[in-house]
N, CA, C and O of each residue as an XYZ file, in Angstrom:
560
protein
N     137.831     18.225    160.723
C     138.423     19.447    160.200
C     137.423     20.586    160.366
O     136.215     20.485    160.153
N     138.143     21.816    160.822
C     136.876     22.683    160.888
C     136.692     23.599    159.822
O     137.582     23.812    159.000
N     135.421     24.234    159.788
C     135.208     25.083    158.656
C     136.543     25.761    158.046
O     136.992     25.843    156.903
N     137.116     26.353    159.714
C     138.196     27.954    158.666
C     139.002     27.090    158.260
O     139.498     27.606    157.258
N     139.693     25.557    158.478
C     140.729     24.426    158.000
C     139.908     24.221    156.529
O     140.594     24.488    155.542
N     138.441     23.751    156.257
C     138.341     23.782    154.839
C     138.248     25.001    154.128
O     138.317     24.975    152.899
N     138.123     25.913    154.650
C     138.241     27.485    154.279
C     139.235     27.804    153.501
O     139.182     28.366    152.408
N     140.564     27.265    154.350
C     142.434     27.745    153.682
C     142.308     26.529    152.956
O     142.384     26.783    151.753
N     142.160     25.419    153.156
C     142.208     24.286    152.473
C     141.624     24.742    150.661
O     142.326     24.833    149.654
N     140.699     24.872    150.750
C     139.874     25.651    149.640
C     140.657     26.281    148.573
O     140.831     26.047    147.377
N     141.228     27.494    149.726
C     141.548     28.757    149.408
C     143.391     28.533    148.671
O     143.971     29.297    147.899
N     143.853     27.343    149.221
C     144.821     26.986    148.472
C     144.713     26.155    147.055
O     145.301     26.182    145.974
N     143.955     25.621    147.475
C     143.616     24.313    145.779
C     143.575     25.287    144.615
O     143.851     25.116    143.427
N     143.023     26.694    145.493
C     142.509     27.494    144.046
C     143.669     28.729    143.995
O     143.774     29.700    143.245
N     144.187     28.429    144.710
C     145.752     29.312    144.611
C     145.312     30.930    145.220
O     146.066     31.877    144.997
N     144.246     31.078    145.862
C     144.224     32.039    146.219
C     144.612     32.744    147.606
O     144.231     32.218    148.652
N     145.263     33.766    147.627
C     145.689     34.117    148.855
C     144.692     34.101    150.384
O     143.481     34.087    150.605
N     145.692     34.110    151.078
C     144.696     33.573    152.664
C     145.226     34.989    153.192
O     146.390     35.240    153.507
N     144.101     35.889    153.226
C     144.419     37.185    153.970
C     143.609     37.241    155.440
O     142.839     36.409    155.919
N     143.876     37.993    155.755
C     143.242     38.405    157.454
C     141.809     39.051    156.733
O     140.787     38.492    157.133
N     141.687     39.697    156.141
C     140.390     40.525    155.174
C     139.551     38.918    154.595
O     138.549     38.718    155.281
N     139.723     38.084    153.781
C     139.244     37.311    153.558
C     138.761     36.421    154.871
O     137.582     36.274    155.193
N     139.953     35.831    155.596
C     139.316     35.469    157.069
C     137.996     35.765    157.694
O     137.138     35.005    158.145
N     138.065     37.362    157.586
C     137.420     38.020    158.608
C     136.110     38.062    157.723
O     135.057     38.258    158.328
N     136.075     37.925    156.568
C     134.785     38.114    155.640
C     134.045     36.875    156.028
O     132.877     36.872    156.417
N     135.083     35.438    155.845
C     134.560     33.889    155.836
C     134.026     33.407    157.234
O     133.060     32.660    157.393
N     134.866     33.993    158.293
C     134.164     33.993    159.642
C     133.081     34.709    159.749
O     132.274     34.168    160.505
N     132.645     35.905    159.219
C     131.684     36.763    159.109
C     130.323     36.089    158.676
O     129.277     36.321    159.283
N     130.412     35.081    157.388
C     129.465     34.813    157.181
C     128.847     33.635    157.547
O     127.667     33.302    157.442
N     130.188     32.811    158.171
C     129.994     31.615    158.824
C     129.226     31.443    160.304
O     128.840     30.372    160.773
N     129.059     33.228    161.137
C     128.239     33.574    161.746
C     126.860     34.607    162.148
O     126.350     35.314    163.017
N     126.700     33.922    160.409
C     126.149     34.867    160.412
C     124.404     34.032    160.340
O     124.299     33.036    159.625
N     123.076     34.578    161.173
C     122.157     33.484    160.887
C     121.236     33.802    160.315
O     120.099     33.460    160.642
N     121.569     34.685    159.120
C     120.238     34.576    157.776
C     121.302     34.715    156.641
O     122.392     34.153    156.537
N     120.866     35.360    156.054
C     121.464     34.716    154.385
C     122.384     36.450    154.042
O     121.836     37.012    153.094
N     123.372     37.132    154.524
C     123.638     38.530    154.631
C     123.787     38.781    153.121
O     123.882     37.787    152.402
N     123.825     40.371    152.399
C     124.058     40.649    151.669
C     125.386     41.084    151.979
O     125.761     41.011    153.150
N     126.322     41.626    150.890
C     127.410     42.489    150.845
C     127.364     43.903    151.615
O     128.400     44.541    151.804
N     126.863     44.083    151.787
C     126.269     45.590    152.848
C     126.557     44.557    153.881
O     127.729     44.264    154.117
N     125.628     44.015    154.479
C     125.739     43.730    155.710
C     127.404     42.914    156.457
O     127.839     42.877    157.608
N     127.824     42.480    155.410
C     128.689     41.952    155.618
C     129.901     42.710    155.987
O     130.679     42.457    156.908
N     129.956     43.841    154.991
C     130.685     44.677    154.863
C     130.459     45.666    156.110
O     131.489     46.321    156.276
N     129.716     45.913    156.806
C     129.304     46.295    158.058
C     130.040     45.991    159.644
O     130.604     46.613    160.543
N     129.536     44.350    159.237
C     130.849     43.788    160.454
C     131.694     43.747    159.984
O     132.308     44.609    160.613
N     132.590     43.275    159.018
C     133.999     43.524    158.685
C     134.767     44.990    159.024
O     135.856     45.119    159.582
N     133.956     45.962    158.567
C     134.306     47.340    159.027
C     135.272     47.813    160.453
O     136.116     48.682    160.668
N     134.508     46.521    161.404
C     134.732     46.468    162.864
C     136.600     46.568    162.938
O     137.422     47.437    163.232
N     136.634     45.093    162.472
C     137.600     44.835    162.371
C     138.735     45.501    161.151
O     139.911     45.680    161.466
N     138.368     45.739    160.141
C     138.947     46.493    159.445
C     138.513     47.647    158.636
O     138.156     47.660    157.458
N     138.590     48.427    159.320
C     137.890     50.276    159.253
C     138.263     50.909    157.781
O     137.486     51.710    157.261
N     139.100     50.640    157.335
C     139.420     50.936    155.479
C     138.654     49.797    154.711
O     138.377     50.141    153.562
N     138.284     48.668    155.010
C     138.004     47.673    153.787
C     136.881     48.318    153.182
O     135.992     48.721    153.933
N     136.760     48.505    151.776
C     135.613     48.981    151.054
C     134.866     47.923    150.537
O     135.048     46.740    150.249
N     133.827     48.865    150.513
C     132.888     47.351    150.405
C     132.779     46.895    148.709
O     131.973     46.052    148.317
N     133.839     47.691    147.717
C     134.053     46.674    146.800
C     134.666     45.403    146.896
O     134.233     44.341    146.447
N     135.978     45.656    147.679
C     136.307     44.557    148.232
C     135.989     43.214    148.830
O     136.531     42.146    148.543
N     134.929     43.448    149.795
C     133.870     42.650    150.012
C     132.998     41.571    148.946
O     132.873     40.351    148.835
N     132.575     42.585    148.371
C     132.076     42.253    146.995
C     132.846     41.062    146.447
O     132.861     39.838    146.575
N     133.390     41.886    145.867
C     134.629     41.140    145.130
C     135.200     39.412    145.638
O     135.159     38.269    145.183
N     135.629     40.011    146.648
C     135.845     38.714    147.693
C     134.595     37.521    147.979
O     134.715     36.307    148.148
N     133.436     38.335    147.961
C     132.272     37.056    148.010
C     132.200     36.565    146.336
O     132.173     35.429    145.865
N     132.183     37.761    145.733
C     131.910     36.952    143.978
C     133.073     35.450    143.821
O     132.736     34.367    143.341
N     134.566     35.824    144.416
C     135.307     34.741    144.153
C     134.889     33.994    145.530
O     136.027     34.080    145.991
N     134.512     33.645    146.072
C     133.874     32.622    147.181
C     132.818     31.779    146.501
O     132.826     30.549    146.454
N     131.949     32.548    146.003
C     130.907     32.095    145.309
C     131.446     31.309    144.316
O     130.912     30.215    144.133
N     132.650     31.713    143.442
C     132.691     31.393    142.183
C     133.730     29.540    142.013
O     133.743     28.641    141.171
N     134.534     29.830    143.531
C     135.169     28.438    143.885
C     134.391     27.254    144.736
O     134.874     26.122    144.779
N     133.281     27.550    145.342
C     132.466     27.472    145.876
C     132.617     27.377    147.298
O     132.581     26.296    147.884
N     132.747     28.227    147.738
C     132.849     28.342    149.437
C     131.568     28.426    150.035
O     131.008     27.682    150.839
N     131.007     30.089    149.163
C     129.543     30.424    149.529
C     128.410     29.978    148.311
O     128.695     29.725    147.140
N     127.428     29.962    148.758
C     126.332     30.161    147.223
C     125.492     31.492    147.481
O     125.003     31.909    148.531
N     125.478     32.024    146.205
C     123.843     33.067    146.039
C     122.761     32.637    146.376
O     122.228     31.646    145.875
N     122.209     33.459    147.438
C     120.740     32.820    147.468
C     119.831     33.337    146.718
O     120.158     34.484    146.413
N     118.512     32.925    146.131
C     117.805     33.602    145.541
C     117.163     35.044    145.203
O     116.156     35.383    145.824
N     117.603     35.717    144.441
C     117.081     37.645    144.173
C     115.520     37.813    144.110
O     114.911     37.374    143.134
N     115.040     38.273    144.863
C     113.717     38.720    144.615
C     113.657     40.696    144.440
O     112.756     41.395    144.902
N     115.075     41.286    143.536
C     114.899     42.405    143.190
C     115.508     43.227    144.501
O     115.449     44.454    144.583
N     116.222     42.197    145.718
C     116.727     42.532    146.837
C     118.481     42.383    146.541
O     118.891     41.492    145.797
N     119.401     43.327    147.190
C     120.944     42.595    146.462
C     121.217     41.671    147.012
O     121.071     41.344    148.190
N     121.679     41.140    146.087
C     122.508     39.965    146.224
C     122.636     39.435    147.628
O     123.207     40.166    148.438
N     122.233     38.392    147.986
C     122.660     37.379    149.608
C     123.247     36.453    149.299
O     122.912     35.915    148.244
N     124.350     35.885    150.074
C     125.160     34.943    150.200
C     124.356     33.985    151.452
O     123.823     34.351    152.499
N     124.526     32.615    150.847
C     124.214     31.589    151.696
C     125.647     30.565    151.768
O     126.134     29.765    150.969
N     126.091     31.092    153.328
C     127.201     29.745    153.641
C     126.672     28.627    154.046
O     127.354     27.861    154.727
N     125.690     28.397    153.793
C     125.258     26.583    154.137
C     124.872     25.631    153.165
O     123.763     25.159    152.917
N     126.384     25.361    152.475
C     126.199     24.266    151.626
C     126.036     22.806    151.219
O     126.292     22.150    150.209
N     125.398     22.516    152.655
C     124.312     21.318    152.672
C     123.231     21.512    152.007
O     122.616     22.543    152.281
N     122.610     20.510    150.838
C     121.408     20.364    150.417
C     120.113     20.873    151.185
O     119.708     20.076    152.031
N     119.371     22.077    151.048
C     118.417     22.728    151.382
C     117.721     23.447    150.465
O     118.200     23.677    149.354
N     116.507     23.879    150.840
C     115.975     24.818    150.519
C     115.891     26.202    151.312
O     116.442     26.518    152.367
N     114.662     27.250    150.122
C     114.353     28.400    150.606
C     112.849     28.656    151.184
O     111.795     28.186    150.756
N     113.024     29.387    152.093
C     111.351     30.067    151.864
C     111.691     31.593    151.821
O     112.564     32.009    152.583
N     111.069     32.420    150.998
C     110.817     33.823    150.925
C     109.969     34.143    151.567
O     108.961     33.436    151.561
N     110.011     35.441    152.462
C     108.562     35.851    152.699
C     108.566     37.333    151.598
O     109.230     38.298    151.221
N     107.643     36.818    151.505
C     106.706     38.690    150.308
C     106.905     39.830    150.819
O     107.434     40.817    150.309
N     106.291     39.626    152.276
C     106.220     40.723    153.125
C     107.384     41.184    154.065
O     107.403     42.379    154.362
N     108.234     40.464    154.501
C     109.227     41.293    155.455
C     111.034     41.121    153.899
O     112.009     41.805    153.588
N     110.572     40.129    153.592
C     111.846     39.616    152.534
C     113.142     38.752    153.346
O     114.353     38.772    153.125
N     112.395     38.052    154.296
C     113.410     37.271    155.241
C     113.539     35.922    154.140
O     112.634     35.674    153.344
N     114.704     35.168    154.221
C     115.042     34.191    153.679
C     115.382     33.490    154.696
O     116.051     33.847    155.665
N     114.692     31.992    154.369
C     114.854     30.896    155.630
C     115.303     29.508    155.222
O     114.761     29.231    154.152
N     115.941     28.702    155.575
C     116.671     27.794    154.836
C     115.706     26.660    155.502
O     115.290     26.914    156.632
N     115.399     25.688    155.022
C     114.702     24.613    155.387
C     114.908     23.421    154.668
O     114.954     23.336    153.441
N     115.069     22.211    155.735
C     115.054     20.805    154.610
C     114.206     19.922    154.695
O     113.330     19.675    155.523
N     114.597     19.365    153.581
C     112.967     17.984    153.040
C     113.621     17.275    152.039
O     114.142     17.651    150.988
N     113.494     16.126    152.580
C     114.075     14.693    151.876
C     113.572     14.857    150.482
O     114.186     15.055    149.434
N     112.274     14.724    150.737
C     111.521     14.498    149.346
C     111.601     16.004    148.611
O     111.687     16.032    147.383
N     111.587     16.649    149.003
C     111.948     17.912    147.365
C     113.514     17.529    147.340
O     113.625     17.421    146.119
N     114.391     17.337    147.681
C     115.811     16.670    147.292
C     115.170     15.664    146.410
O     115.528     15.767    145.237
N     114.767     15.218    146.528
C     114.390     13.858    145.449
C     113.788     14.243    144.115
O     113.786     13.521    143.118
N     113.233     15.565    144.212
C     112.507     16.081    142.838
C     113.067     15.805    141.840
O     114.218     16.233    141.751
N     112.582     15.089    140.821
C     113.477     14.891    139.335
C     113.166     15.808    138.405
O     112.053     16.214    138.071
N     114.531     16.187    137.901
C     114.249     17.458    137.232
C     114.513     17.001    135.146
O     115.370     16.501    134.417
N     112.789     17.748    135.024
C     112.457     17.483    133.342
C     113.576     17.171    132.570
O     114.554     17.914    132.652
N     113.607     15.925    131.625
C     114.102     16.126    130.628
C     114.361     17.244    130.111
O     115.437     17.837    130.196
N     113.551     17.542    129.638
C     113.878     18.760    128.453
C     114.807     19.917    129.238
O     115.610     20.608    128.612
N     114.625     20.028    130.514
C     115.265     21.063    131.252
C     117.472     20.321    131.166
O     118.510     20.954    130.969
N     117.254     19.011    131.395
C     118.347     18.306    131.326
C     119.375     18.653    130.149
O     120.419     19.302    130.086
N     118.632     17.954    129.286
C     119.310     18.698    127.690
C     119.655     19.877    127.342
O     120.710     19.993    126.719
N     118.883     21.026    127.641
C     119.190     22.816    127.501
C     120.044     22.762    128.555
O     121.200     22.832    128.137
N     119.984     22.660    129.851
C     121.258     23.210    130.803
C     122.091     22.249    131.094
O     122.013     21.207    130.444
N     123.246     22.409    132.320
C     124.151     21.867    132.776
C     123.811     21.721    134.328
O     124.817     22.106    134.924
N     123.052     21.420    135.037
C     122.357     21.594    136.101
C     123.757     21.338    137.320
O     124.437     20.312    137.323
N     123.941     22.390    138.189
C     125.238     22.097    139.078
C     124.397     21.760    140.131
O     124.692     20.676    140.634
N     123.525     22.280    140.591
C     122.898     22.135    142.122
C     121.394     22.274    141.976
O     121.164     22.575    140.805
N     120.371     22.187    142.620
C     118.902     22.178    142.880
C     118.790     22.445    144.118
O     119.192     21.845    145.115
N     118.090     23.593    143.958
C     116.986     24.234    145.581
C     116.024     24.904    144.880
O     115.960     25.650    143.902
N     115.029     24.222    145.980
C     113.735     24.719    145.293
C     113.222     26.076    146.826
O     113.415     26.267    148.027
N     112.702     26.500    145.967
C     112.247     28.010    146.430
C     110.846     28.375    146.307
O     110.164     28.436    145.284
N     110.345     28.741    148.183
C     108.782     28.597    148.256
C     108.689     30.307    148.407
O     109.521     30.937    149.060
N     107.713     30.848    147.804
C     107.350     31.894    148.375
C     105.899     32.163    149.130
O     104.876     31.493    148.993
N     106.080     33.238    149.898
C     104.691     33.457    150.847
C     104.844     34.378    151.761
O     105.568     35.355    151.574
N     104.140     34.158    152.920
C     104.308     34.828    153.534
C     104.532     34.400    155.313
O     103.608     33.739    155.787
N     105.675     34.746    156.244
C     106.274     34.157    157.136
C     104.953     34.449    158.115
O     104.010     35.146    157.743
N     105.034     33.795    159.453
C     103.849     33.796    160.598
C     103.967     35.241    161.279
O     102.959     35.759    161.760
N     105.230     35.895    161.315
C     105.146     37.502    161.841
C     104.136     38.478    160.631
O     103.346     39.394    160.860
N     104.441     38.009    159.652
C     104.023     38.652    158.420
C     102.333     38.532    158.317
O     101.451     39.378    158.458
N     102.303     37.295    158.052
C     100.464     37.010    158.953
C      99.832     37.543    159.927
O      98.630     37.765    159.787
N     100.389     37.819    160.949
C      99.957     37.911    161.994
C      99.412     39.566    162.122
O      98.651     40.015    162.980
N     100.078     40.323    160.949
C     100.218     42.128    160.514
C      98.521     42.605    160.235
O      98.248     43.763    159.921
């Protein structure tokens, strides 16, 4: 089955309408190869549809996010990025340019997370998040 098939698939369980605007958002981010914010997104969509405002956008990723199509990737005081790759991964931040890079490792999947953290929350997912600084960023 391909993505845009679990896409409508999704998008029906949760009773929500399957528009050409939503399409064009879910293909958008499904090619998209860093982690886009709502600006950017709203950028290429534009292409294709020259009125969509980018509340809309918005809007449309908050309920993506919220059924789980997309996830938030981590804020470092930057808006909001959407990550469509919801295979088990991580992050790296860089300090210096603010690129977000998705990377995997068996063993931080395996990290067991504190008691005490267990009891206070409801834990839905785990990614752990490195910060630093990327090899372009070094190299400055």
């Amino acid at each position: 089955m391909s993505k845009l098939d679990q896409f409508i698939d999704k998008c029906k369980h949760h009773h929500l309408k399957i528009t050409p605007q939503r399409i064009v958002i879910f293909k958008s981010l499904m090619n998209s190869k860093e982690h886009p914010s709502a600006e950017m997104i709203h950028k290429k969509v534009k292409k294709e549809f020259p009125s969509i405002s980018l509340d809309t956008v918005c809007r449309t990723l908050t309920i993506f996010t919220e059924i789980g199509i997309v996830h938030t990737a981590e804020g470092h005081g930057d808006p909001k990025r959407f990550d469509p790759n919801l295979e088990p991964h991580h992050h790296f931040y860089c300090l210096g340019c603010g690129r977000l890079t998705d990377f995997y490792s068996e063993t931080l999947d395996q990290v067991k997370i504190p008691d005490e953290i267990k009891q206070r929350f409801n834990i839905v997912h785990k990614r752990l998040v490195l910060n630093g600084y990327c090899e372009k960023c070094i190299k400055k």
